[in-house]
PLY file of the C-alpha trace (Angstrom):
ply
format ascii 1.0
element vertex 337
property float x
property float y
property float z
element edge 336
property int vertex1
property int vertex2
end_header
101.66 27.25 -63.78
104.50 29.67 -63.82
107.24 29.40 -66.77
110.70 28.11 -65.55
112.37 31.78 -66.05
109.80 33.21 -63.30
110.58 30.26 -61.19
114.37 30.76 -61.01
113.95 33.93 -60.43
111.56 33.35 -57.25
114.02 31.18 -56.09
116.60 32.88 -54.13
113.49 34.46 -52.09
111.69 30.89 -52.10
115.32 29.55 -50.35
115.79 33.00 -48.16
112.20 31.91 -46.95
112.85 28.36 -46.20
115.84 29.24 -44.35
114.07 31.38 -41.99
110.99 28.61 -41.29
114.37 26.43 -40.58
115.48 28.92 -38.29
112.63 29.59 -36.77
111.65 25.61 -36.04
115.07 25.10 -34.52
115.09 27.74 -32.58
112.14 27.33 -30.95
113.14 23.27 -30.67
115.99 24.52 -28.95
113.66 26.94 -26.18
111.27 23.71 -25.73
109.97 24.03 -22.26
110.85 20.80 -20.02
110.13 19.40 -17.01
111.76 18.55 -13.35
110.79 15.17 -12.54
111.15 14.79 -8.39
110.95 11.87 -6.97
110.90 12.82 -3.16
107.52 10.82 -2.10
106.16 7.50 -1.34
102.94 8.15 -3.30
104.05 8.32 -6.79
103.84 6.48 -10.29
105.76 3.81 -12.06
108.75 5.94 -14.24
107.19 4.28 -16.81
103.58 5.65 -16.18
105.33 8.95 -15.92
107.28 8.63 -19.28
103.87 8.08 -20.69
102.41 10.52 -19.43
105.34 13.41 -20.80
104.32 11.64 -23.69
101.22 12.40 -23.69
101.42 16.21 -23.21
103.91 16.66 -25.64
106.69 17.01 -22.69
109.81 16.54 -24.73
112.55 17.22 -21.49
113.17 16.32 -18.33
115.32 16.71 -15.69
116.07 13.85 -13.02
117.80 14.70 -10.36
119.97 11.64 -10.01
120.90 7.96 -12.29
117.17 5.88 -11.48
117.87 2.47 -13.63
113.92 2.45 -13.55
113.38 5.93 -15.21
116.47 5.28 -17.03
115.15 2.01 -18.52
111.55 3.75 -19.17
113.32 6.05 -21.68
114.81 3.91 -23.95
114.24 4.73 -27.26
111.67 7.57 -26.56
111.35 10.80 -27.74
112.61 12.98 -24.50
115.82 14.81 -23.93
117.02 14.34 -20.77
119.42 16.38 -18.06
120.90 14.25 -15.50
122.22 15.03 -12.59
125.48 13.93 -10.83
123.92 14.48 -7.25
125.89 16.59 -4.54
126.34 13.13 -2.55
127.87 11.83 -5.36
130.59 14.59 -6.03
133.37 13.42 -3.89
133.55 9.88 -5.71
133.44 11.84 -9.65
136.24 14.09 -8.76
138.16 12.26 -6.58
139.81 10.42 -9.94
138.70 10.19 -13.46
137.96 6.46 -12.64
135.68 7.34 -10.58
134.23 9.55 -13.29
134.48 7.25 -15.98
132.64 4.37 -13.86
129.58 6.83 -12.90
129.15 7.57 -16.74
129.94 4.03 -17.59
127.31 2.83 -15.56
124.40 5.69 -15.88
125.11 7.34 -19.21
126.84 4.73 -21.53
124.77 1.33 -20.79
121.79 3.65 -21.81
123.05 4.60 -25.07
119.63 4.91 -26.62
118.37 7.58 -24.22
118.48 10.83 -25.31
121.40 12.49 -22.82
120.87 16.37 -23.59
123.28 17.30 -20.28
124.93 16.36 -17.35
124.39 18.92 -14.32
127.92 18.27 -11.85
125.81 19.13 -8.96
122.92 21.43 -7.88
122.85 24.42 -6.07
125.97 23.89 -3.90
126.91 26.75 -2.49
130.69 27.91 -1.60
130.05 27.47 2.30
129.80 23.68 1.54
133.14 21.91 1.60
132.26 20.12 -1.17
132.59 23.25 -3.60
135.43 22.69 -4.33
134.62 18.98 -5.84
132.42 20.92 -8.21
135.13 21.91 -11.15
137.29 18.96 -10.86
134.26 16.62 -11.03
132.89 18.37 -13.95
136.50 18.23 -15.88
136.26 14.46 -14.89
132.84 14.05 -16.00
133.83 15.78 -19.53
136.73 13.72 -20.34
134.48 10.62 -19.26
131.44 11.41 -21.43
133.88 12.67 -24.81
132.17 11.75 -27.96
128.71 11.53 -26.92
127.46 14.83 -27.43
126.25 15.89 -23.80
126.98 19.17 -22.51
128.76 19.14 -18.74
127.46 22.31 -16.14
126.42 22.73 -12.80
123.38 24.13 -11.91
123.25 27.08 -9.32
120.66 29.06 -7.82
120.31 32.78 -7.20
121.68 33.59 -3.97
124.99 34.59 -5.02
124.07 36.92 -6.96
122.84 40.53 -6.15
122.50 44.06 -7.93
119.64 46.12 -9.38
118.35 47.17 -11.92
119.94 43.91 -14.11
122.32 45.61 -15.34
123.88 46.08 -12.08
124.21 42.29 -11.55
127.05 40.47 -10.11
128.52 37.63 -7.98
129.11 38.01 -4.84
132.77 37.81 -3.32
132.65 34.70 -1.87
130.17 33.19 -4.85
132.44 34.62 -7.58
135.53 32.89 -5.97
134.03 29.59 -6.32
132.04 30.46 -10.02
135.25 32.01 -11.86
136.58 29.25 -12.63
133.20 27.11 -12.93
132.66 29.71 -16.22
135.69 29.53 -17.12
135.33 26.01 -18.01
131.83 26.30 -19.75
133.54 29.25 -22.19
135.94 26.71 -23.17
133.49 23.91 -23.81
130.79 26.14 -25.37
128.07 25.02 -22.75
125.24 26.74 -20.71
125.31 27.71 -17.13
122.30 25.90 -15.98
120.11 28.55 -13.13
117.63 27.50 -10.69
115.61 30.75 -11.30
112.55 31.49 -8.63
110.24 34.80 -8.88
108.53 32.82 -6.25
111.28 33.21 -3.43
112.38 37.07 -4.81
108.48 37.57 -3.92
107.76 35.91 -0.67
111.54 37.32 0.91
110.79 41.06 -0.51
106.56 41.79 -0.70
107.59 45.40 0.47
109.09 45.86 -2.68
107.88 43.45 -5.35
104.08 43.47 -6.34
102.26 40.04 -6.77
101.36 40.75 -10.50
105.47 41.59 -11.34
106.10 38.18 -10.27
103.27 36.45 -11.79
103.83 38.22 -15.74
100.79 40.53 -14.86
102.47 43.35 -14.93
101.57 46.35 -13.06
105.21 47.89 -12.59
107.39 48.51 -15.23
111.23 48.24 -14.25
113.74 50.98 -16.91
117.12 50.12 -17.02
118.75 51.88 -19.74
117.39 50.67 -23.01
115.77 47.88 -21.72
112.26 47.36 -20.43
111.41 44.61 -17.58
107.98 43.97 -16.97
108.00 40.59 -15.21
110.11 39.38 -12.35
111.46 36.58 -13.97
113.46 38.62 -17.00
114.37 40.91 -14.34
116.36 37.80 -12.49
117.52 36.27 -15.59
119.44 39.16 -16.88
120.79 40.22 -13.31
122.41 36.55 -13.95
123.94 37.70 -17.07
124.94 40.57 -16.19
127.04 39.22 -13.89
128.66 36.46 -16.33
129.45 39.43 -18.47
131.62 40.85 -15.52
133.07 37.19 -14.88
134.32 36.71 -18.40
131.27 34.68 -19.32
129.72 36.87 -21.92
129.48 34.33 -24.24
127.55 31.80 -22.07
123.98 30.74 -22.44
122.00 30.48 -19.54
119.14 27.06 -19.46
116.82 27.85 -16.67
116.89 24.54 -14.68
114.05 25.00 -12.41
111.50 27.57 -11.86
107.54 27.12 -10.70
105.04 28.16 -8.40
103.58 26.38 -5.69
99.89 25.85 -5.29
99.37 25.36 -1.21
101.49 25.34 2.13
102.49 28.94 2.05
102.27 32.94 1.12
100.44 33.51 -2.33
100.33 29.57 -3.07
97.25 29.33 -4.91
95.86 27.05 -7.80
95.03 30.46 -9.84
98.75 31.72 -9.01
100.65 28.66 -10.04
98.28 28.70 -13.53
99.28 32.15 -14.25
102.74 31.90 -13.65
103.54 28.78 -15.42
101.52 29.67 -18.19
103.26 33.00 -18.38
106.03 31.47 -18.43
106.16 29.44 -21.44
104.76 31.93 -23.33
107.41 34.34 -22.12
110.82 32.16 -22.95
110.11 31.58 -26.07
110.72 35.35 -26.92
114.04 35.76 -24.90
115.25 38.59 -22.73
115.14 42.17 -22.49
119.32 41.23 -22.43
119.45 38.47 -24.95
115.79 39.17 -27.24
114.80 36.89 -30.11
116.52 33.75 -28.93
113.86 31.10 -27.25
115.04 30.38 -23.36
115.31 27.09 -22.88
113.69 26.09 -19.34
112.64 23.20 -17.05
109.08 23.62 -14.95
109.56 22.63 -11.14
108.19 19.83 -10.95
105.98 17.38 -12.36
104.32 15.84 -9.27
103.44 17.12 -5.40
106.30 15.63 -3.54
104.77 14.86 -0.07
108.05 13.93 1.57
109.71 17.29 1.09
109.72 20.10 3.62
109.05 23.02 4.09
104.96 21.95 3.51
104.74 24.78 0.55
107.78 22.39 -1.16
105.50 19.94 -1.48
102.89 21.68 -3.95
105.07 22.92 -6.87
103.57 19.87 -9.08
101.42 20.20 -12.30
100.12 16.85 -11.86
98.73 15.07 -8.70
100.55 11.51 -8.06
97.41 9.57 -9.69
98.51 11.56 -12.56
95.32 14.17 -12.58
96.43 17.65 -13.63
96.21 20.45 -10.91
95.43 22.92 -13.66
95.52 22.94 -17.30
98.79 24.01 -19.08
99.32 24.89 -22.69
102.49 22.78 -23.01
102.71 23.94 -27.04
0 1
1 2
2 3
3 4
4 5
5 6
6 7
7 8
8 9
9 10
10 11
11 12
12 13
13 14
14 15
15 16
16 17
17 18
18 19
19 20
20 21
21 22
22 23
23 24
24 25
25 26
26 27
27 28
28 29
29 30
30 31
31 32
32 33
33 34
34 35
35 36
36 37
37 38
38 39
39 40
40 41
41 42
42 43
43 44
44 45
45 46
46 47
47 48
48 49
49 50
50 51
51 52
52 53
53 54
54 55
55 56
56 57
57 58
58 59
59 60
60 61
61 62
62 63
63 64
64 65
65 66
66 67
67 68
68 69
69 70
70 71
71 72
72 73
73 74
74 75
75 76
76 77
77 78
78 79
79 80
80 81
81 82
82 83
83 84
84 85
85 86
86 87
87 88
88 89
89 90
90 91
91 92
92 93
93 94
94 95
95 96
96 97
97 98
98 99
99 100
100 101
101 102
102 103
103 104
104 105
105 106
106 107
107 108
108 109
109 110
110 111
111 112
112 113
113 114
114 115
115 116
116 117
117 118
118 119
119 120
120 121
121 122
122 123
123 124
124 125
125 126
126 127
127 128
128 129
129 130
130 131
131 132
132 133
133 134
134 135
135 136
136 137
137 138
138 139
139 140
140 141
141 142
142 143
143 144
144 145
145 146
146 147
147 148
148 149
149 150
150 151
151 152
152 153
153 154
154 155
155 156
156 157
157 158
158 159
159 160
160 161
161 162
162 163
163 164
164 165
165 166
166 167
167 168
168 169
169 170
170 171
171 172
172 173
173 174
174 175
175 176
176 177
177 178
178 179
179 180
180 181
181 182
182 183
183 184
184 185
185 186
186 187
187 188
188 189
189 190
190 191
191 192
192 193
193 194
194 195
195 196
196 197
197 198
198 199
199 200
200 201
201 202
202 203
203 204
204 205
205 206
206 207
207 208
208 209
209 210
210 211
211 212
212 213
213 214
214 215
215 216
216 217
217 218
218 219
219 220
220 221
221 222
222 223
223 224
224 225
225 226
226 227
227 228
228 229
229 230
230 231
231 232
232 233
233 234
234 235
235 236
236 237
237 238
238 239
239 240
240 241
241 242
242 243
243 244
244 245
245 246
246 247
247 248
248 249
249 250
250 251
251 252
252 253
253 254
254 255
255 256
256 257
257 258
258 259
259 260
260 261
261 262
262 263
263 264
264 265
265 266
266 267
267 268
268 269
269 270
270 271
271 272
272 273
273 274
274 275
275 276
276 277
277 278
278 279
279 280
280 281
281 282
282 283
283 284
284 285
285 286
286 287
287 288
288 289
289 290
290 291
291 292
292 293
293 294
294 295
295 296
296 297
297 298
298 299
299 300
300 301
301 302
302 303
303 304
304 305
305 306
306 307
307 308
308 309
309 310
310 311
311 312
312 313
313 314
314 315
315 316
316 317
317 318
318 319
319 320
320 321
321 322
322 323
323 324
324 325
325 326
326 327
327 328
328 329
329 330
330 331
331 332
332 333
333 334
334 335
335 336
């Protein structure tokens, strides 16, 4: 046993080493992979077969896309973060007055005070052509104000079709996209949350196979993207950073990105295989918990699309992006750890 002088002295490296395991456990807590729970078919589980069944796997997030009292009630006192979502239908009464606001969280947030809120997504994918972009920044400021004290983050989530440029670093918003997102970031600098991206090699791969090789978008890589000092060898870095590049041009350099969606299907269209969707999701986890060529060493924290085949969604290949079959049978085996 060693004498108490040798002890002391060890222990300024004994406490720089515990502070790294620390830092390492939370950061890769905070780059957990989730999943999208869908609910668009006739044929699926109870919510609470389905909480059992994260459970099970180890899932510890979810996204819903929407207040379900059922899934809601199923989640009381378990062990899952969740991200709601204020649904696009559902925009006009939030921002249209902060009792509106305060009534929605009232009634889906507050009387569930013992499920784990992680955020609140004011919207998804709503794109400045809808009228109802312009609900999107007043109902989040609503929806802020009416969820103070409790922890959540407020953001929207958006997908990738306002934003162009290559290589990454070349990303930005377009005009009309940037007009509506300005202020959007604006509001997440001040409040220190994430920008929450709907983030598909899938529909980069399918819209450009002249350009972009099957293994690029699957983490298999047989092309190697330079762009200055960085290296991309997968698709899906290559998107994510295009995304912050163009935050850094918007003023929203010091916004994380949470990837709220991203999968492969399995059948119903191009390259929708069993063996594709294995390798990408697999791929996948592995490859956020590492970061970005653009942001290394910090886990990315990200949400698998979806948890079940939805077989009342459209286009068919929409209905295959599940890991799990409605009698709750895996499609393929995923390393959730």
């Amino acid at each position: 046993m060693p004498n108490e002088s040798s002890f002391l002295a060890s222990l300024p490296l004994l406490l720089l080493l515990l502070s790294f395991l620390m830092a390492s456990f939370f950061d890769t807590a905070a780059g957990q992979t989730g999943i999208c729970y869908g609910m668009v078919g006739n044929n699926l589980p109870r919510p609470s077969d389905v909480i059992r069944l994260f459970q099970q796997r180890n899932i510890r997030r979810m996204r819903i896309y929407g207040p379900n009292r059922e899934t809601l009630d199923a989640l009381r006192n378990s062990n899952i973060e969740l991200l709601l979502d204020v649904p696009n239908s559902d925009l006009e009464r939030v921002a249209g007055s902060q009792g509106g606001a305060d009534a929605w969280v009232r009634d889906n947030v507050r009387n569930y005070n013992n499920v784990r809120f992680r955020y609140i997504s004011v919207g998804n994918e709503v794109q400045p052509s809808d009228p109802r972009s312009r609900l999107v920044l007043p109902a989040m400021q609503n929806i802020e104000r009416a969820v103070s004290g409790l922890g959540i983050k407020v953001s929207t989530a958006i997908d990738t079709r306002g934003i162009s440029g290559f290589p990454p670093s070349s990303g930005t918003f377009t005009p009309e996209f940037r007009n509506f997102i300005a202020p959007v970031i604006a509001f997440l600098v001040s409040k220190q949350s994430p920008l929450l991206v709907n983030i598909y090699p899938y529909f980069s791969y399918i819209n450009n196979m002249r350009d972009i090789r099957l293994e690029y978008a699957l983490f298999t890589p047989s092309t190697v993207v330079n762009d200055g000092p960085n290296t991309y060898r997968n698709l899906f870095h290559a998107l994510l950073d295009t995304v912050y590049a163009a935050l850094e041009k918007t003023g929203g350099g010091s916004v994380e990105i949470v990837v709220s969606e991203s999968g492969w299907p399995t059948a119903g269209g191009t390259a929708t295989t069993t063996d594709n969707a294995r390798t990408y999701v697999n791929n996948l986890i592995q490859t956020v918990k590492s970061g970005s060529p653009r942001r290394p060493g910090k886990a990315i924290e990200t949400y698998i699309f979806a948890m079940f085949n939805e077989n009342q969604k459209d286009p068919e290949f929409e209905k295959y992006f599940g890991l799990f079959l409605p009698n709750q049978q895996p499609k393929y085996e995923v390393n959730f750890n």
